[in-house]
C-alpha positions as CSV (number, residue, x, y, z in Angstrom):
1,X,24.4,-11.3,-13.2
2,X,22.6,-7.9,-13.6
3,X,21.0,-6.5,-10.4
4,X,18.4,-4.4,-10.4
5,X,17.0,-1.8,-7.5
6,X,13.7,0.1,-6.2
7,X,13.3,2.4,-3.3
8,X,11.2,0.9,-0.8
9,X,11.2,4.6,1.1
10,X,13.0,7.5,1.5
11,X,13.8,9.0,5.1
12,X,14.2,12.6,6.3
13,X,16.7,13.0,9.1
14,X,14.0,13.7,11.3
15,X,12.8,10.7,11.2
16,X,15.5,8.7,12.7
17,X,18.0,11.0,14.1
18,X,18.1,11.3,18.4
19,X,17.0,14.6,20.0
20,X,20.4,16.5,18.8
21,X,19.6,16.2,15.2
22,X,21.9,16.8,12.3
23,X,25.1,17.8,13.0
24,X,26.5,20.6,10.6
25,X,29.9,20.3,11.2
26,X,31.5,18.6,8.0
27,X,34.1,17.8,9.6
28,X,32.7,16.0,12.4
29,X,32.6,12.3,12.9
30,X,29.8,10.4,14.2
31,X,27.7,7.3,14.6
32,X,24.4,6.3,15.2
33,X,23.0,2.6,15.5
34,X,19.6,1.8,13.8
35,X,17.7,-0.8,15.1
36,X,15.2,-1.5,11.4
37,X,12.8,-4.0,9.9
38,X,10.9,-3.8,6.8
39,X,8.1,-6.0,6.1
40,X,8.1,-6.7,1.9
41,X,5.5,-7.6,-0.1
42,X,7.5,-9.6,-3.1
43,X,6.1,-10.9,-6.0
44,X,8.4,-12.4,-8.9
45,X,8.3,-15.2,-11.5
46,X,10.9,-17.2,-9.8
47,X,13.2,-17.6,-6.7
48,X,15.8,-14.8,-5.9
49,X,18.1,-14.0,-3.8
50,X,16.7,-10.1,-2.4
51,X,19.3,-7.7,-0.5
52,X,18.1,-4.5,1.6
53,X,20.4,-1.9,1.9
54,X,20.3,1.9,3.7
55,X,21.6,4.4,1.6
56,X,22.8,7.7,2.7
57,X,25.3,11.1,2.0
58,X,27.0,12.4,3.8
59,X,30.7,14.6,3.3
60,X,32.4,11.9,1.9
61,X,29.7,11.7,-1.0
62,X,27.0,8.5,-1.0
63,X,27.5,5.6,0.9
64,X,25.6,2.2,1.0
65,X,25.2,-0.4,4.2
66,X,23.7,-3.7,3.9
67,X,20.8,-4.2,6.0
68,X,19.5,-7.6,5.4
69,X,20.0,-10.3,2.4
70,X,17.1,-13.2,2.2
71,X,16.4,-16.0,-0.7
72,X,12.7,-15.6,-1.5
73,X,10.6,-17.5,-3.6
74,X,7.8,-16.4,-6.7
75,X,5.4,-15.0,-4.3
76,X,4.6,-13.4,0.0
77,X,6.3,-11.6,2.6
78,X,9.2,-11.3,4.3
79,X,10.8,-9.6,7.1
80,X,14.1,-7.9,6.5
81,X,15.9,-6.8,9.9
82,X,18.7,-6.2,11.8
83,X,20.6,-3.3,14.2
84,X,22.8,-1.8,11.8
85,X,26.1,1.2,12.8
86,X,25.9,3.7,10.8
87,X,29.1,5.8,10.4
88,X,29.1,9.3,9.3
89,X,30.8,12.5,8.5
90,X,29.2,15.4,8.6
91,X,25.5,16.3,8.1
92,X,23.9,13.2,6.2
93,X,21.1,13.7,3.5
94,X,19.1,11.8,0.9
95,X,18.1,8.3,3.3
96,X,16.8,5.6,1.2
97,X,16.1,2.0,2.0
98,X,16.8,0.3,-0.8
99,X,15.8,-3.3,-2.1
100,X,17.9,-4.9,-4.5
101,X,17.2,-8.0,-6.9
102,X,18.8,-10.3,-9.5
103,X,15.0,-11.1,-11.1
104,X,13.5,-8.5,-13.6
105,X,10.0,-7.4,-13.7
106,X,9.9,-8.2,-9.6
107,X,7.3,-6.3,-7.5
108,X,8.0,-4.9,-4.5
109,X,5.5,-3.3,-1.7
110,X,6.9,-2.4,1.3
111,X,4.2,-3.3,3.8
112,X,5.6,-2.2,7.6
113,X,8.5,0.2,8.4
114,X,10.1,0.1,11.9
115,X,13.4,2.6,12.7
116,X,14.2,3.0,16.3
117,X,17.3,4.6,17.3
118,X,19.3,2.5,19.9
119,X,20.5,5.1,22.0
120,X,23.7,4.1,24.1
121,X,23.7,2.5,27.5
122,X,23.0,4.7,30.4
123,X,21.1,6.8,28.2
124,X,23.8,9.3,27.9
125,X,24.9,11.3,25.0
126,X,22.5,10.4,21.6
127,X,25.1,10.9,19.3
128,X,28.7,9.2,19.6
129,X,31.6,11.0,18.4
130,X,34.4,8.9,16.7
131,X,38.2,9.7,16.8
């Protein structure tokens, strides 16, 4: 079955990363947790199942994390969620959310974007380094 994909919105690192920004360090690894829901307007010309994915690059070229997967029907909105770890080396570039779809001529509209970074407990250090 052929998939097909839009760009619900593109993200600048600014936008999501915690008060220490971008690291430049290529080598570097690091985490951050997202906590994101999109609200989509979907309009199609029959029941699909509809996947919402985050994708990034970063030093080991692009990478792609599932968000959120949901069976809609022909027509309305729906909410696409979830607190998602997002591993990374190096600086990351070119954020996208992603929707992805099995039904052509489908019309998506994102309607709401929420990002909040979930900083860890104790409100320590925003980024995580990884071994």
């Amino acid at each position: 079955m052929d998939y097909y994909s839009k760009v619900v919105a593109e993200l600048s690192p600014e936008q999501y990363l915690p008060r220490l920004g971008n690291t430049s360090e290529s080598q570097f690894r690091w985490s951050i947790s997202l906590n994101l829901a999109l609200w989509l307007g979907i309009e199609s010309s029959k029941q699909q199942c509809c996947r919402l994915y985050l994708e990034y690059s970063d030093t080991r070229g692009q990478q792609k994390l599932l968000i959120d997967s949901s069976e809609v029907s022909k027509s309305g909105e729906w909410v696409f969620s979830n607190l998602v770890k997002v591993p990374i080396k190096g600086p990351v570039k070119e954020v996208k959310l992603v929707a992805e779809y099995n039904v052509p001529k489908t019309t998506i509209k994102l309607m709401e974007l929420f990002i909040r970074v979930v900083e860890p407990p104790g409100g320590g250090q925003d980024l995580i380094k990884e071994a």
